[in-house]
C-alpha positions, -999 to +999 in steps of 0.1 A: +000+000+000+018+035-007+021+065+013-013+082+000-033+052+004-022+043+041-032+082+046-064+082+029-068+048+053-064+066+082-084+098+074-112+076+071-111+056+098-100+019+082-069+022+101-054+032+132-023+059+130+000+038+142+005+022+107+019+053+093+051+049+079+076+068+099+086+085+061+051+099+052+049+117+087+082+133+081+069+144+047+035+156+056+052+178+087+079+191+063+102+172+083+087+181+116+089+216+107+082+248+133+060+261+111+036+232+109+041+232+148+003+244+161+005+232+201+020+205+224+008+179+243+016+164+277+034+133+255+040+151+218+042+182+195+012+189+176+020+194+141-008+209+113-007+180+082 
């Protein structure tokens, strides 16, 4: 399954986000980016995809 499919899978509730590839998360954050930063969490960054 690619990288836009796994997404799509998730967006729509067929899977759970921990099957996204480590690669597509880097790429939809711009590479965890401060920009795309919005918040943070008691456990993560928030990042806007």
């Amino acid at each position: 399954m690619g990288d836009e499919a796994v997404l799509e899978s998730i967006l729509n509730g067929e899977m759970g986000p921990t099957h996204m590839p480590f690669a597509l998360l880097e790429r939809i954050t711009e590479n965890f980016s401060e920009e795309r930063k919005i918040g943070q969490g008691g456990f993560a960054l928030v990042y806007k995809v």
